[in-house]
BAMI-301390 format. One record per residue: x, y, z of N, C-alpha, C in turn; residue number from 1. Coordinates in steps of 0.2 Angstrom, whole numbers, plus 2048, in hexadecimal, padded with zeros to 3 digits. Layout:
<gugu><n_u>X</n_u><n_v>Y</n_v><n_w>Z</n_w><ca_u>X</ca_u><ca_v>Y</ca_v><ca_w>Z</ca_w><c_u>X</c_u><c_v>Y</c_v><c_w>Z</c_w><k>NUM</k></gugu>
...
***
This chain:
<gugu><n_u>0E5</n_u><n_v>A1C</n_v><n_w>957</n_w><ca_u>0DE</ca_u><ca_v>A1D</ca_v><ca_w>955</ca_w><c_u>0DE</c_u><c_v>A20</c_v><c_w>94E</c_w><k>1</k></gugu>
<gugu><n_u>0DB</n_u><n_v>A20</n_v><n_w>94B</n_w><ca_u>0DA</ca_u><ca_v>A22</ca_v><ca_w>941</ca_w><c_u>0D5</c_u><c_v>A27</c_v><c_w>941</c_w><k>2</k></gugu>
<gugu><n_u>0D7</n_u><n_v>A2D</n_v><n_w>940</n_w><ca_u>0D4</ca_u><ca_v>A32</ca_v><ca_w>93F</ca_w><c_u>0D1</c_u><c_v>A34</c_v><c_w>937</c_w><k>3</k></gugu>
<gugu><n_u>0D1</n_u><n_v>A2F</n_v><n_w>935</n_w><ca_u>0CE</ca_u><ca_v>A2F</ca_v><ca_w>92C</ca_w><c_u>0CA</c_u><c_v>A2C</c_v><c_w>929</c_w><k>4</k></gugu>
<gugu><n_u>0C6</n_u><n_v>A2C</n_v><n_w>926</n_w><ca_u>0BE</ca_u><ca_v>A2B</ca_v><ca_w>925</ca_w><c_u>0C0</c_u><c_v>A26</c_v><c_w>920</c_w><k>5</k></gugu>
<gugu><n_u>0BD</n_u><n_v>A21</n_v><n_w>91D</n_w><ca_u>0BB</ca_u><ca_v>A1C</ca_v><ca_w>919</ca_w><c_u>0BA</c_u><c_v>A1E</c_v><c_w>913</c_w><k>6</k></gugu>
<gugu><n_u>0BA</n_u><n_v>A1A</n_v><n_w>90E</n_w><ca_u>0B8</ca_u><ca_v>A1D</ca_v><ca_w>907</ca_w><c_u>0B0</c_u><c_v>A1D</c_v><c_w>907</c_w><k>7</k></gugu>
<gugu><n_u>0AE</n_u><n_v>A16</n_v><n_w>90B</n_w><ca_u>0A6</ca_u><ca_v>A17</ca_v><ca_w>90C</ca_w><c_u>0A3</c_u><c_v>A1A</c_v><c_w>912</c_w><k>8</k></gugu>
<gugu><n_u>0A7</n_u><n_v>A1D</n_v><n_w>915</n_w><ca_u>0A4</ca_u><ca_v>A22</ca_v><ca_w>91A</ca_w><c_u>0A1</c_u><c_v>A29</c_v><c_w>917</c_w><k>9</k></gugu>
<gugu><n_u>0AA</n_u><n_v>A2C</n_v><n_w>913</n_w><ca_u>0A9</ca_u><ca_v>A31</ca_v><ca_w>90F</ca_w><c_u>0A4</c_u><c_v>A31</c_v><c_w>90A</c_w><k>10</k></gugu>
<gugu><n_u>0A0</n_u><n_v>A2C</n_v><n_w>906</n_w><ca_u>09A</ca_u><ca_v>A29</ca_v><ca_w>903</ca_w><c_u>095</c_u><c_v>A2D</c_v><c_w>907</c_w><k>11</k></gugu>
<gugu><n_u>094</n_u><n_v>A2A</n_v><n_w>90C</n_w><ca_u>08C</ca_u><ca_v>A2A</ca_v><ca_w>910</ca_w><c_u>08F</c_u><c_v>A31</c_v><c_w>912</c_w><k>12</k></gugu>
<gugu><n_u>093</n_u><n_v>A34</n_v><n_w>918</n_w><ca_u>093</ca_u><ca_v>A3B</ca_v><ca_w>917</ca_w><c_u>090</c_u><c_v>A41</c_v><c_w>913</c_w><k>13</k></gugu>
<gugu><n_u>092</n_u><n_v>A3F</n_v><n_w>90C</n_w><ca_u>091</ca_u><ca_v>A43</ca_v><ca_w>907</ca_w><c_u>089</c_u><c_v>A43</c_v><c_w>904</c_w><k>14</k></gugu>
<gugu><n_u>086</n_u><n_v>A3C</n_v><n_w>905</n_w><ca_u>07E</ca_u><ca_v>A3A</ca_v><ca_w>903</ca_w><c_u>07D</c_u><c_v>A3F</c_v><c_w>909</c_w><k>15</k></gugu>
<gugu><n_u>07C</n_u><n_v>A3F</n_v><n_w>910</n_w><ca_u>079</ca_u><ca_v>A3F</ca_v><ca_w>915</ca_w><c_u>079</c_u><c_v>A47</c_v><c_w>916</c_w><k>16</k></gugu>
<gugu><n_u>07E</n_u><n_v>A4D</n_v><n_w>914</n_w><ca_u>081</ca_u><ca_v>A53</ca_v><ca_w>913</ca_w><c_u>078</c_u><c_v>A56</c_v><c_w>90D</c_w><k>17</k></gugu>
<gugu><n_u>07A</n_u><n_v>A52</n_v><n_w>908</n_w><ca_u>076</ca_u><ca_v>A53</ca_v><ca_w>901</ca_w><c_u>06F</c_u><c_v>A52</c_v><c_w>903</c_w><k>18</k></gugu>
<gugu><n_u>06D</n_u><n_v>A4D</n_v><n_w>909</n_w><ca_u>067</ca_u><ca_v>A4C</ca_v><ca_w>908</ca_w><c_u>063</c_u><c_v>A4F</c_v><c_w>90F</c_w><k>19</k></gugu>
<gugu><n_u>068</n_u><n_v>A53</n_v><n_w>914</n_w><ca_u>065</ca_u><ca_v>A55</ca_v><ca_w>918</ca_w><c_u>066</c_u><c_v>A60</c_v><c_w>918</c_w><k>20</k></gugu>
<gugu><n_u>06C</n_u><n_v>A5E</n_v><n_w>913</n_w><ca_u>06B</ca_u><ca_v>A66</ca_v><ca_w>911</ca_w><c_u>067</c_u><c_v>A6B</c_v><c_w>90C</c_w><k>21</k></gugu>
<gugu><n_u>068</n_u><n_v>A66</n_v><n_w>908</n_w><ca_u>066</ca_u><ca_v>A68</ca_v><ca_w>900</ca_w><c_u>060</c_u><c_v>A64</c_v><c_w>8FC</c_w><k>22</k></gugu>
<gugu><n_u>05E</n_u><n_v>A5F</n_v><n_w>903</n_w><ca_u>056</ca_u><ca_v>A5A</ca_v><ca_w>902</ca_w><c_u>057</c_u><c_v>A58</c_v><c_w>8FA</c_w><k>23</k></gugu>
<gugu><n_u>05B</n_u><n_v>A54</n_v><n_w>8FA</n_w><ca_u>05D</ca_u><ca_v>A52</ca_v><ca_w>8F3</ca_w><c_u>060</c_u><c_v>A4B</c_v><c_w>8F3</c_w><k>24</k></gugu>
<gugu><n_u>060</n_u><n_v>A44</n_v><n_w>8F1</n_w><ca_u>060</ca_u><ca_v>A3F</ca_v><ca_w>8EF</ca_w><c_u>067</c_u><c_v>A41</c_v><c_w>8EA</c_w><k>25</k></gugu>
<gugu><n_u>06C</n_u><n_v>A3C</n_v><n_w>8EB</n_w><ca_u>071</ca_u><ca_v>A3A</ca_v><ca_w>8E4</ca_w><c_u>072</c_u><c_v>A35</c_v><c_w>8E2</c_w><k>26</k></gugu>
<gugu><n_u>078</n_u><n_v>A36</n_v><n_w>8DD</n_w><ca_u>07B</ca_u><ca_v>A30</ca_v><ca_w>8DD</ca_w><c_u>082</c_u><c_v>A30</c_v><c_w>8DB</c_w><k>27</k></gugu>
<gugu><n_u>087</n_u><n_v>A2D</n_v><n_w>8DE</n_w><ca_u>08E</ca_u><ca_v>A2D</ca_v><ca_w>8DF</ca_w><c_u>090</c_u><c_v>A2B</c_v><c_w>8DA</c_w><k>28</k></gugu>
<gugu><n_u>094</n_u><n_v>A2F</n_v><n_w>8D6</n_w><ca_u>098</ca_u><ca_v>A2C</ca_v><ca_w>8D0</ca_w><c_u>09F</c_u><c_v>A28</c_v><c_w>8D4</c_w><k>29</k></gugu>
<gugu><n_u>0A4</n_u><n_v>A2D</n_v><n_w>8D8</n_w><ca_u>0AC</ca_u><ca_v>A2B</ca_v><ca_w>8DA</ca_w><c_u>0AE</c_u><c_v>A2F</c_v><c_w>8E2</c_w><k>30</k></gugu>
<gugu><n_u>0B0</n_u><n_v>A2B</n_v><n_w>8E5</n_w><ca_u>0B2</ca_u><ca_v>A2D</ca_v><ca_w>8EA</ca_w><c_u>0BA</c_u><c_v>A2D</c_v><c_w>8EA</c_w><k>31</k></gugu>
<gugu><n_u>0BF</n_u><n_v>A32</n_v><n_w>8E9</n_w><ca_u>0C4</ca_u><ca_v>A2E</ca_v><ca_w>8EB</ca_w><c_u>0CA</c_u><c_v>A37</c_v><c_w>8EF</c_w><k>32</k></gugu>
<gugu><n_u>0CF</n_u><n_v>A33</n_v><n_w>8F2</n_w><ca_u>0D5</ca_u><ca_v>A39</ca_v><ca_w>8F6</ca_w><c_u>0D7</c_u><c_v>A3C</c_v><c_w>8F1</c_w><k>33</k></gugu>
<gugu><n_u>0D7</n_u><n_v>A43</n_v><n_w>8F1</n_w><ca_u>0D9</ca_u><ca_v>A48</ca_v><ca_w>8F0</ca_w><c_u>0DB</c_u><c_v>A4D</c_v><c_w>8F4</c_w><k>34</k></gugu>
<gugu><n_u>0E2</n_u><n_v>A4E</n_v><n_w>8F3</n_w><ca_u>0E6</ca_u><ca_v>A54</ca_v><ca_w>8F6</ca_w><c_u>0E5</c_u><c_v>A54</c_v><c_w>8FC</c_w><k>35</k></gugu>
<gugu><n_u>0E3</n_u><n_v>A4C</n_v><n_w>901</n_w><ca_u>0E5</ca_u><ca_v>A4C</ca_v><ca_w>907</ca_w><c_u>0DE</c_u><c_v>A4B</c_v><c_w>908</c_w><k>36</k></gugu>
<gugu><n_u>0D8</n_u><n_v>A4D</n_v><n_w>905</n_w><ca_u>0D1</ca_u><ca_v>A4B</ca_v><ca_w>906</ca_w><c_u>0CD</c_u><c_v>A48</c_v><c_w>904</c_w><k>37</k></gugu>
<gugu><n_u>0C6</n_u><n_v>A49</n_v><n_w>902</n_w><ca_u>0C3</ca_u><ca_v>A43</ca_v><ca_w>8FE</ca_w><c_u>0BE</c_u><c_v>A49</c_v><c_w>8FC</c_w><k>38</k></gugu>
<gugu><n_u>0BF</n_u><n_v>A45</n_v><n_w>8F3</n_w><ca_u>0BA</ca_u><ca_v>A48</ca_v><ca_w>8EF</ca_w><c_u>0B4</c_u><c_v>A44</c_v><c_w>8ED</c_w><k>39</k></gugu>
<gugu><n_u>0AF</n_u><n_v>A45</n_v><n_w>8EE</n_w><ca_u>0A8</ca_u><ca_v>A41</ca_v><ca_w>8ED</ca_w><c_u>0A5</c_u><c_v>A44</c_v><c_w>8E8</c_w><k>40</k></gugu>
<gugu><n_u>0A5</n_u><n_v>A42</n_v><n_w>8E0</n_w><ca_u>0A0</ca_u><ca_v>A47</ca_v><ca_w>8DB</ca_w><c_u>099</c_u><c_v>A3F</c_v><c_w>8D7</c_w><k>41</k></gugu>
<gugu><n_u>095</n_u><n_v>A46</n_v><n_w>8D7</n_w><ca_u>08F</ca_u><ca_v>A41</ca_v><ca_w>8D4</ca_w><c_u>08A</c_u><c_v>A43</c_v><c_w>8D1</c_w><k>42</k></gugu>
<gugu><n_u>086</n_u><n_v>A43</n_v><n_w>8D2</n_w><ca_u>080</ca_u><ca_v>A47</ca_v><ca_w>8CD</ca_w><c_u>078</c_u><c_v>A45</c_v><c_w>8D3</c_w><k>43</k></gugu>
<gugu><n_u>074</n_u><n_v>A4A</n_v><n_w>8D1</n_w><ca_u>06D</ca_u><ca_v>A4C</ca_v><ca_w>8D5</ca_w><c_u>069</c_u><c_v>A4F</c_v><c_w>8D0</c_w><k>44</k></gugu>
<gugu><n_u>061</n_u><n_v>A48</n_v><n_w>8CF</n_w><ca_u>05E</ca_u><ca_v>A4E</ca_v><ca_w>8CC</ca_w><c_u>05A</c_u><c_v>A54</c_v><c_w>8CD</c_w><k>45</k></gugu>
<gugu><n_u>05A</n_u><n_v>A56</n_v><n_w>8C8</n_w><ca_u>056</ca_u><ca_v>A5E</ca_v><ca_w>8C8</ca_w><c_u>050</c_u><c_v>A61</c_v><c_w>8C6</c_w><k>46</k></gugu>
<gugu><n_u>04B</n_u><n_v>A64</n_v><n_w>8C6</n_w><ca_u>046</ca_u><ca_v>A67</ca_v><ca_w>8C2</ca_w><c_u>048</c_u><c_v>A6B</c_v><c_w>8BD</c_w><k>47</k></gugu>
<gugu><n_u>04A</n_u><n_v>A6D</n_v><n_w>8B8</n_w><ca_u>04A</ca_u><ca_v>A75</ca_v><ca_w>8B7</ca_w><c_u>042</c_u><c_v>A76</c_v><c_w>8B1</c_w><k>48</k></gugu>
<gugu><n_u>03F</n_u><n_v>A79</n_v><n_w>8B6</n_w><ca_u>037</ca_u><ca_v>A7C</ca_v><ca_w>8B0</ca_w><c_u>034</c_u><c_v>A77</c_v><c_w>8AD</c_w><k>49</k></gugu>
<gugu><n_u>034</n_u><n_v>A70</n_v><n_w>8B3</n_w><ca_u>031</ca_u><ca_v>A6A</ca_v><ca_w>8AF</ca_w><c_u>034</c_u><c_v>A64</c_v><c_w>8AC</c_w><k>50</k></gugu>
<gugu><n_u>03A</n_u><n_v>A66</n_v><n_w>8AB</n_w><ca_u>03F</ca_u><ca_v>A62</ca_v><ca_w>8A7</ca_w><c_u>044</c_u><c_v>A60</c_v><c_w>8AB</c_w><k>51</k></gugu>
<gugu><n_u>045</n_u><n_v>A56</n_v><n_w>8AB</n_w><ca_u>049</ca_u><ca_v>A55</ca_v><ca_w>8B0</ca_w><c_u>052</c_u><c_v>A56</c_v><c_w>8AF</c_w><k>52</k></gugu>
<gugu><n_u>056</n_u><n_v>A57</n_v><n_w>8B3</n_w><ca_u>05D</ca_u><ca_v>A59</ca_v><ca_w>8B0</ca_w><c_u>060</c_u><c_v>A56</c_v><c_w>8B7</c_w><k>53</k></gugu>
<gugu><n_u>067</n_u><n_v>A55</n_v><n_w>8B4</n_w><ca_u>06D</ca_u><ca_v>A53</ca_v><ca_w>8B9</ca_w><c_u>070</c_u><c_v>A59</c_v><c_w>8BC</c_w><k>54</k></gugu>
<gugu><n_u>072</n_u><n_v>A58</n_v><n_w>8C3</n_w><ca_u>076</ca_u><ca_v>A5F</ca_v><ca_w>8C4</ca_w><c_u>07D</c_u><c_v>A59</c_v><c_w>8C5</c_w><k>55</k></gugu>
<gugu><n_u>083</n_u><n_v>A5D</n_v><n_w>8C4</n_w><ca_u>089</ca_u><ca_v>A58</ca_v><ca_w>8C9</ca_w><c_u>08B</c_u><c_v>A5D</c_v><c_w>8CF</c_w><k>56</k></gugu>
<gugu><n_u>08E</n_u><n_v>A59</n_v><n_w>8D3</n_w><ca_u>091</ca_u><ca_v>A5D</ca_v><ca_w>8D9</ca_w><c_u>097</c_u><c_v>A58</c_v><c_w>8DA</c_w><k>57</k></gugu>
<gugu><n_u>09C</n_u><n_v>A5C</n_v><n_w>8DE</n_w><ca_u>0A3</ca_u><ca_v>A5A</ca_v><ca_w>8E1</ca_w><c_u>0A2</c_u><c_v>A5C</c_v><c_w>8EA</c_w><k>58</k></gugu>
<gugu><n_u>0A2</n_u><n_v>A58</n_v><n_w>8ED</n_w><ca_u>0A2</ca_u><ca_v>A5A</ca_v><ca_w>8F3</ca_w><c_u>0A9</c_u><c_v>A57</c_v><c_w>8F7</c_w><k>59</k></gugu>
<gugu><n_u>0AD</n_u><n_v>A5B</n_v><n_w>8FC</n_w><ca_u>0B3</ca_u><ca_v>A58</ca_v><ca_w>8FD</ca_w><c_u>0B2</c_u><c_v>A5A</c_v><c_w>904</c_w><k>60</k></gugu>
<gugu><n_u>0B2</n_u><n_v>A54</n_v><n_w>906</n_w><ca_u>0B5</ca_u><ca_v>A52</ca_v><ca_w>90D</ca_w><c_u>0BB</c_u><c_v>A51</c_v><c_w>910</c_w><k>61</k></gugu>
<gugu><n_u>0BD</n_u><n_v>A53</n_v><n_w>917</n_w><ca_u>0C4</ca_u><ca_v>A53</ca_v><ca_w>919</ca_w><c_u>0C3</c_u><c_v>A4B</c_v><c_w>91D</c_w><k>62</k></gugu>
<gugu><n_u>0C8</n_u><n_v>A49</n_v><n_w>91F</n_w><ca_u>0CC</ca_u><ca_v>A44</ca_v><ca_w>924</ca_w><c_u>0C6</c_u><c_v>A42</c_v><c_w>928</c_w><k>63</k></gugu>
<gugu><n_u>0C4</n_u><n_v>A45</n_v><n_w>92C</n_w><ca_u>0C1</ca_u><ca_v>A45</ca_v><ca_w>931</ca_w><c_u>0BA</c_u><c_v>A48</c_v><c_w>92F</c_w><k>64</k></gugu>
<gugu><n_u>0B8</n_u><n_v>A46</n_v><n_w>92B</n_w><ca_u>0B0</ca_u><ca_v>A45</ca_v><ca_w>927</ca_w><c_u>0AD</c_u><c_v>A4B</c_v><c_w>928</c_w><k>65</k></gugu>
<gugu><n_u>0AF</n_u><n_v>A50</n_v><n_w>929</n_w><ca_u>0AC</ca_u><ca_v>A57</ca_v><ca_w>928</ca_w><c_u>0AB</c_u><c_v>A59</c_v><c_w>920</c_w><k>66</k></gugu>
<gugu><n_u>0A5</n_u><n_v>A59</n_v><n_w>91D</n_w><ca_u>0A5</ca_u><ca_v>A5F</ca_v><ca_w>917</ca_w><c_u>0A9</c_u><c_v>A66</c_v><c_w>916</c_w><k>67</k></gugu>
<gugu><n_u>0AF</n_u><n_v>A65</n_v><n_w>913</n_w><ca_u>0B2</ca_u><ca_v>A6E</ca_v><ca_w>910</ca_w><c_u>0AE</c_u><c_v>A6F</c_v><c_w>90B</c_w><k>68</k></gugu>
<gugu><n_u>0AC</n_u><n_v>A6D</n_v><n_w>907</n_w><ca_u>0A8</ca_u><ca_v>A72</ca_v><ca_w>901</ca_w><c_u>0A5</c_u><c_v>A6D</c_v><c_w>8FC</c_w><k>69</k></gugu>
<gugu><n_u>0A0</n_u><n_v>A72</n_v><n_w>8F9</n_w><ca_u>09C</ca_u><ca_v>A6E</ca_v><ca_w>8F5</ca_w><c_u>09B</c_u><c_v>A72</c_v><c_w>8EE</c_w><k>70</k></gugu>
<gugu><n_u>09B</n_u><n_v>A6F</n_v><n_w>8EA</n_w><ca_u>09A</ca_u><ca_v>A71</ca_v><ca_w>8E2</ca_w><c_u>097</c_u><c_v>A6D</c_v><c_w>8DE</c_w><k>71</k></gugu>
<gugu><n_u>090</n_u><n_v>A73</n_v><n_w>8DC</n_w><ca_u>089</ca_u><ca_v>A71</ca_v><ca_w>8D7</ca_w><c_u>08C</c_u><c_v>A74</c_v><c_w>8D1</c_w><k>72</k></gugu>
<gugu><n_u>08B</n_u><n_v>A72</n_v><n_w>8CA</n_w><ca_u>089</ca_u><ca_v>A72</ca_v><ca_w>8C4</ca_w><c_u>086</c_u><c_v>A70</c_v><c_w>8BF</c_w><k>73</k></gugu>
<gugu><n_u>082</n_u><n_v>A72</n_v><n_w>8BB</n_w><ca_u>07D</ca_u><ca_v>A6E</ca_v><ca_w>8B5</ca_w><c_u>080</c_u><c_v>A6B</c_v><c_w>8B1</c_w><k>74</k></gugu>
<gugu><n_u>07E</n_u><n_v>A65</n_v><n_w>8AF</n_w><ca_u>083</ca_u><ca_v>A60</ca_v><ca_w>8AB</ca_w><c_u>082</c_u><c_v>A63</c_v><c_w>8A4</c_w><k>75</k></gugu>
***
């Protein structure tokens, strides 16, 4: 039995994480293994004071499709 998620598992994960936590829409720039896990980075837009902007984020996922952590910054 294969205890490891998909590159397009890890995709929909990461959309589904973003759009039921953080009620935000993305879009996937790269998904690929790191350090034994999967990094998923891409960008969400934002308001700030009217004016629209990109945020980027990293989110990494382990083996078995659980979210370890997430990281927002403005582009």
């Amino acid at each position: 039995m294969k205890d490891s998620v998909s590159k397009e598992m890890v995709e929909q994960i990461a959309l589904d994480y973003l759009k039921e936590k953080r009620k935000i829409k993305a879009d996937i720039a790269s998904v690929e293994e790191k350090n034994g896990d999967w990094s998923v980075r891409g960008t969400t837009p934002i308001d700030l004071e009217g004016h629209p902007w990109a945020e980027k984020f990293e989110i990494i996922v382990d083996v078995r499709g659980k979210v370890k952590s997430i990281d927002f910054g403005l582009l």
